[in-house]
C-alpha positions in Angstrom: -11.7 8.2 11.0 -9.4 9.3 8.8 -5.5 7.4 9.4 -2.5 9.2 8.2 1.3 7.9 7.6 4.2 9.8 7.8 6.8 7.8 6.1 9.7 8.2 8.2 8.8 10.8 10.9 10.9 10.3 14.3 9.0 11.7 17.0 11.1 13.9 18.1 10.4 16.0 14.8 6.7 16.7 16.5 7.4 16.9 19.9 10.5 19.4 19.6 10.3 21.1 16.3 11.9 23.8 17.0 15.1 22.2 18.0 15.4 21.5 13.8 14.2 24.8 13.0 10.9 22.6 11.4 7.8 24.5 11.2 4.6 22.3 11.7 2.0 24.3 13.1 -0.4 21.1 12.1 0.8 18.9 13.7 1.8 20.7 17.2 -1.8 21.5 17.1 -2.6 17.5 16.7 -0.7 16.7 19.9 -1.9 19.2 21.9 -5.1 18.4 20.5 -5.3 14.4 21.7 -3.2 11.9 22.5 0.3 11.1 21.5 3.3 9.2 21.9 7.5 10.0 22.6 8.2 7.2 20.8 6.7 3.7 18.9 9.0 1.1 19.0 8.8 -0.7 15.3 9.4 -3.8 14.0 12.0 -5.7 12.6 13.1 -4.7 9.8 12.0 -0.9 10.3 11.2 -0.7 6.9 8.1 0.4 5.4 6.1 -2.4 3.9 6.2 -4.7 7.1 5.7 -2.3 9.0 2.4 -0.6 7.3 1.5 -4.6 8.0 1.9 -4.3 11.4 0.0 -1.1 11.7 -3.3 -2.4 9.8 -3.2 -5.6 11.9 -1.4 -5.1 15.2 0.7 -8.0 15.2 4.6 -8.0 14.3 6.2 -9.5 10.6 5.6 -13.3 12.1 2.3 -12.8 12.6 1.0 -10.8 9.2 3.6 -12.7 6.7 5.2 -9.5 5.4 8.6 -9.3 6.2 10.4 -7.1 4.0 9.7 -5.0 1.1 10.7 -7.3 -1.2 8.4 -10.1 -2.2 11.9 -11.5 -4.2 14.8 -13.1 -2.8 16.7 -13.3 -5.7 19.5 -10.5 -5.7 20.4 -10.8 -9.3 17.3 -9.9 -10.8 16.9 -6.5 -12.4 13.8 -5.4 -10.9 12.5 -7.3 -7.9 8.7 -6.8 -7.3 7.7 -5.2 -4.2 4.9 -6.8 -1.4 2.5 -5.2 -2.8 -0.6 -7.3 -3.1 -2.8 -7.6 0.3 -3.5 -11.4 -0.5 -0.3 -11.9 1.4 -0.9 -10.9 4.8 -2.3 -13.7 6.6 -4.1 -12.1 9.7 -7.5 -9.9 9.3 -7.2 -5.9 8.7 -8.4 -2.6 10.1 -10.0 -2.8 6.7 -11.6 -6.3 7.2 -12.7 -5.5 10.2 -14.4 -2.1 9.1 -15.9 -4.0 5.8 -17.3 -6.5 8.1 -19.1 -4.4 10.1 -20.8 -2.8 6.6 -18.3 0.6 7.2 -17.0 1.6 4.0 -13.3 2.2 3.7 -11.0 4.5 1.3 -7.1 4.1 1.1 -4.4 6.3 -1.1 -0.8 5.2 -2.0 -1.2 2.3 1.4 1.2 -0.2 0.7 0.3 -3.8 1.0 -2.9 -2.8 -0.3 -3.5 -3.8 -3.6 -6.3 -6.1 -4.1 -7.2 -5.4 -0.7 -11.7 -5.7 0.4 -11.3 -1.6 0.2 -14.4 0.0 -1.4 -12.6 3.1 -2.6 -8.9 2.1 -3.1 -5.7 3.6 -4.7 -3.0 1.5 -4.1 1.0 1.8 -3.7 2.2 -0.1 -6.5 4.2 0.5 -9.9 6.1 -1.5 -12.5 9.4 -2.6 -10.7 11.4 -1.5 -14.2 10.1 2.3 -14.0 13.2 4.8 -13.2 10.3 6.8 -11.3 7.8 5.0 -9.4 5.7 7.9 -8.2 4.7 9.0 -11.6 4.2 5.5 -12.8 0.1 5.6 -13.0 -0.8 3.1 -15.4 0.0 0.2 -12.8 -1.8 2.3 -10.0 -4.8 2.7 -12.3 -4.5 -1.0 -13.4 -5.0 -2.0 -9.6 -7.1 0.6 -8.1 -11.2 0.4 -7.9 -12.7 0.4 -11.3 -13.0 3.9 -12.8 -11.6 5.3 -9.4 -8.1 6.3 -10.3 -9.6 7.6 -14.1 -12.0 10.2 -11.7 -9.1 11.1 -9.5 -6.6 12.1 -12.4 -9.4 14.3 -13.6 -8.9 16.3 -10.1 -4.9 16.0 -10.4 -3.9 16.9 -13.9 -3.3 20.1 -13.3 -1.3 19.9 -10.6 0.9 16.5 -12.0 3.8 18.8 -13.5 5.1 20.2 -10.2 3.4 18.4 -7.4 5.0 16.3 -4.7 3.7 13.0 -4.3 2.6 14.1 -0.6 0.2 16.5 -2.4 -0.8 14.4 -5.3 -2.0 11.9 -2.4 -3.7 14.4 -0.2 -5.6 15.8 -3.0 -6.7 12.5 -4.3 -7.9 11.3 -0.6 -9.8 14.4 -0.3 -11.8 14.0 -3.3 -12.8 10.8 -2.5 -13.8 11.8 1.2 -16.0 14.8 -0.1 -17.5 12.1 -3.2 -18.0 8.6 -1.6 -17.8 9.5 1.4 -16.1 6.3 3.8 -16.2 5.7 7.1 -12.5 5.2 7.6 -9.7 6.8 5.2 -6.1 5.1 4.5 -3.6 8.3 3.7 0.4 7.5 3.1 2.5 10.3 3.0 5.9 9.7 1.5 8.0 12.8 0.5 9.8 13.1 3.9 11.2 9.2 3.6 12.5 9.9 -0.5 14.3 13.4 0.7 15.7 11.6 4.1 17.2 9.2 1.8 18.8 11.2 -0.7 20.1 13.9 1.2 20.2 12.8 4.7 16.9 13.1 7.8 18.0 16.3 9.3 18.5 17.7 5.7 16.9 21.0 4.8 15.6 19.6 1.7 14.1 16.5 4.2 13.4 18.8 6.8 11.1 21.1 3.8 9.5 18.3 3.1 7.4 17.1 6.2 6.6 21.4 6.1 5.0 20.5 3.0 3.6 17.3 4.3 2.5 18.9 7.8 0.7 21.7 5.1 -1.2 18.9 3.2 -2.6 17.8 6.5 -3.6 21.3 7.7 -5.2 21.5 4.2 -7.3 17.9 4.9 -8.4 18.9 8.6 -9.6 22.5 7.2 -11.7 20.9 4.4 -13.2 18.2 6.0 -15.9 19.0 7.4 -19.0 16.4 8.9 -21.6 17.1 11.5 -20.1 14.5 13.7 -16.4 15.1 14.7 -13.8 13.4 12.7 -11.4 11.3 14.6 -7.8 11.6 13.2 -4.5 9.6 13.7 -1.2 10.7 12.8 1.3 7.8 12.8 4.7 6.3 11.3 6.5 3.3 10.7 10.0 3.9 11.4 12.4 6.7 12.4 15.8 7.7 10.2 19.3 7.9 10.6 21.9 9.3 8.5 24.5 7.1 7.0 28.3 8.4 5.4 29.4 4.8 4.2 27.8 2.1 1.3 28.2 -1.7 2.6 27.7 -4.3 -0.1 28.2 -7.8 1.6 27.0 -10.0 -2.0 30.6 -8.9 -3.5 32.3 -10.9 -0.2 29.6 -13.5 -0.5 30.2 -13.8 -4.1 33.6 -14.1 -3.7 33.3 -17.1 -1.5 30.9 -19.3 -4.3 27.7 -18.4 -3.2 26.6 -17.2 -6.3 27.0 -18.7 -10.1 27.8 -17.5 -13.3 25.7 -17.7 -16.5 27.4 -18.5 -19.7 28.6 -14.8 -20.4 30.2 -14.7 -17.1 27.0 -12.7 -15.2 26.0 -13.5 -11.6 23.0 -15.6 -11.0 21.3 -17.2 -8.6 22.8 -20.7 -6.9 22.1 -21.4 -3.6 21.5 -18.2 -1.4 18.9 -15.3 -1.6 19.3 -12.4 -0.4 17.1 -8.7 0.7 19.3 -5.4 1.3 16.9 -3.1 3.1 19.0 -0.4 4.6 20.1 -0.8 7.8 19.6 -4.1 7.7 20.7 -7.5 4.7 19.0 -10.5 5.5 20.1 -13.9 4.1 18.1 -17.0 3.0 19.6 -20.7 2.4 17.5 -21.7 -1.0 18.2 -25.3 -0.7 19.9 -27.3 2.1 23.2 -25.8 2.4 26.4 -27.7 2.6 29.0 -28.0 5.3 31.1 -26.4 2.3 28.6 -23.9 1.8 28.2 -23.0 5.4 31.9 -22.6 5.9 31.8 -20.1 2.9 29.1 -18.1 4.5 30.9 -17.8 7.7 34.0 -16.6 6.4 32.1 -14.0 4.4 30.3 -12.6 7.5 33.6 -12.7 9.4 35.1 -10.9 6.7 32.8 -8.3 6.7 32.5 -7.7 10.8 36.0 -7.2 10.6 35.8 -4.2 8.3 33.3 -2.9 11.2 30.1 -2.0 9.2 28.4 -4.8 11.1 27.1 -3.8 14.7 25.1 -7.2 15.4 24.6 -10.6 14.0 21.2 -10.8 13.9 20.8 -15.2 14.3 17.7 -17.4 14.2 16.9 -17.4 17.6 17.2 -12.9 17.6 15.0 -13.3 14.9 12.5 -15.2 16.7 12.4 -13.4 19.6 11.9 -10.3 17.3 9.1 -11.9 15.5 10.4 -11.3 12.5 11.3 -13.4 9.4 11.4 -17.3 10.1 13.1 -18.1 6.5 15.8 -15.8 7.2 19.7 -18.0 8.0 20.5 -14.3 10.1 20.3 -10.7 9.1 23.5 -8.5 9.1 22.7 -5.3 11.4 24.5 -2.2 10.3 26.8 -0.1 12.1 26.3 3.4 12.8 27.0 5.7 8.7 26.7 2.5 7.0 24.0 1.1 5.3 23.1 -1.6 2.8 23.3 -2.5 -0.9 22.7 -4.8 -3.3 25.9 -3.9 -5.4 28.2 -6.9 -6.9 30.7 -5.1 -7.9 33.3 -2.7 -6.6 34.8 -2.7 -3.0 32.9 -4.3 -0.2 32.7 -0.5 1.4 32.8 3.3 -0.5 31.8 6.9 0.3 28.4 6.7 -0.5 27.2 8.0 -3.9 23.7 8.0 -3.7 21.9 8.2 0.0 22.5 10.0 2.7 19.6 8.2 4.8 18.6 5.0 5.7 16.3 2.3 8.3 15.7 -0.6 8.6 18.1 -1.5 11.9 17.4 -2.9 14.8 14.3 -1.1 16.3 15.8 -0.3 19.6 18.5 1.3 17.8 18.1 5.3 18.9 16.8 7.6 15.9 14.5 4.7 14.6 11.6 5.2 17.1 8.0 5.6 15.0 5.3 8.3 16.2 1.7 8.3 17.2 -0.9 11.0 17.4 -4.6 10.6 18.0 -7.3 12.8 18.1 -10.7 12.4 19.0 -13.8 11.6 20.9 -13.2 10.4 24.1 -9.1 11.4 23.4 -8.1 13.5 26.6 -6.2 16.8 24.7 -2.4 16.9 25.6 -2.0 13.1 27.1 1.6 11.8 26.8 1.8 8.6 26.1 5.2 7.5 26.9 7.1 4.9 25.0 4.9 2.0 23.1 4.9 -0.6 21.5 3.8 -0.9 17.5 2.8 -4.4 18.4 -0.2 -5.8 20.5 
């Protein structure tokens, strides 16, 4: 079985290409080929990391532990690390499950996969500091299979100057299907999400990308080749929507004391932590907050629904019947064009300057819906499956 991620991919890019003008002759062929889905309700946040959790284990971000991308809370630190280590989700794996029944297992650029019981195993991870983490491959190579990522690079070189990271990954995956051969294969595609953020999810440069990505898997389903069919999945973790308008609630939560000051007047850390992730900003109490404190955090959020970037606020009991994070005080849910930041400085809301794309709402929130495709044995060709869930 070989599983493939789309980073991003709304469904209705699939289903209706040629309402975008997309051309993805691989994946039309997929759906009319099997099974597959109008939309997959995520989880929440519909961000990457807890939701590649969700899709190795089948339970939502209270269940697995993973709950954002972030494995920091602390807002003023220059480069946060990322959930990147497997050790933290809490529930057994596809991979688990496949190792324990002696199947052998292979997985490229998966996040929340370092460290992870995979026999064959390249995992998303880079030094947090690195301006690009796509071509940072010393920390790949430091956390992948021994030897595994040296063998691979021999394969890639060539390519490394002008490749996308979609085809680095897709290259890499099929060596190690034709050389060591695993019973179930671990694929993340991620061009489509970096473009969708930068220039917007409908974007021709966005929009060029999943061609690209849709080319890749063409190039995988023509080269592998095994007596016995190969079952393959197609899947995402979230949809996209574009956003017009930057939102940075720590300079309103600064300006009520929630933060310090060091000795040379920079921010740190004092009694809240914080994780921007888009469409959504979720808010910790570090130590017992209080009345004071409290009172200073409600006139903050007030002060920011007011300015009308907030559509919801997302409480401890929303959050629990999401299943998502039980640390979290609330979550701020974005309005439609706006999207989150981690800025301190500067007005509360500006033009955006740097994406044009963003997740990480409210997964009923239209545009946000994940996709499914599955193909294989027993898979009756051209089944719809209607609306599902991501979860069990």
């Amino acid at each position: 079985m070989i599983v493939l991620s789309a980073d991003g991919m709304r469904p209705d890019l699939y289903r209706s290409p040629e309402e975008f003008g997309l051309k993805v002759s691989n994946l039309r062929q997929l759906v009319e080929a099997g099974a597959s889905a109008d939309a997959v309700e995520s989880i929440y946040p519909t961000t990457t990391y807890p939701a590649h959790a969700t899709l190795v284990t089948g339970v939502p971000p209270r269940g697995h532990g993973i709950y954002s991308h972030l494995a920091s809370l602390d807002p003023t630190a220059k480069a946060r690390p990322w959930h990147w280590f497997a050790r933290a989700i809490r529930v057994p794996t596809l991979w688990d499950v496949a190792q324990a029944g002696g199947r052998k297992v292979a997985a490229v650029g998966w996040p929340v996969s370092a460290g992870a019981r995979i026999d064959f195993n390249i995992p998303e991870i880079w030094d947090a500091a690195a301006p690009d983490p796509h071509r940072d491959f010393q920390t790949a190579a430091r956390h992948s299979t021994p030897g595994l990522f040296e063998e691979v690079l021999k394969i890639l070189r060539p390519s490394l100057p002008s490749a996308s990271p979609d085809e680095l990954r897709a290259r890499a995956a099929l060596h190690i299907w034709v050389r060591h051969r695993p019973d179930l294969l671990f694929v993340h595609f991620v061009h489509y999400d970096q473009t969708a953020h930068h220039f917007g999810p409908l974007s021709k440069q966005a929009l060029r990308a999943l061609e690209k990505m849709d080319e890749e898997i063409g190039r995988l389903r023509d080269q592998v080749t095994e007596e016995a069919p190969v079952d393959w999945i197609v899947l995402s973790d979230h949809g996209f929507l574009p956003v017009e308008k930057e939102v940075a609630p720590l300079v309103s939560l600064d300006a009520e004391g929630l933060f310090g000051r060091n000795a040379d007047g920079s921010i740190c850390l004092k009694r809240l932590g914080a994780v921007h992730a888009g469409g959504s900003f979720a808010l910790y109490w570090l130590e017992e907050p209080t009345a004071d404190a409290r009172r200073s955090l409600d006139r903050a959020v007030r002060q920011l629904r007011d300015t009308g970037a907030i559509a919801h606020v997302v409480d401890r009991a929303r959050l629990e019947s999401l299943e998502s994070d039980p640390d979290a005080e609330l979550m701020l849910d974005a309005a439609p064009g706006y999207y989150f930041s981690d800025r301190f400085d500067g007005p509360v809301i500006r033009e955006t300057v740097k994406d044009r794309g963003t997740h990480g709402h409210l997964p009923s929130r239209p545009g946000l819906e994940a996709s499914f495709i599955a193909v294989g044995n027993g898979i009756a060709p051209g089944k719809k499956l209607g609306r599902i869930r991501g979860t069990g």
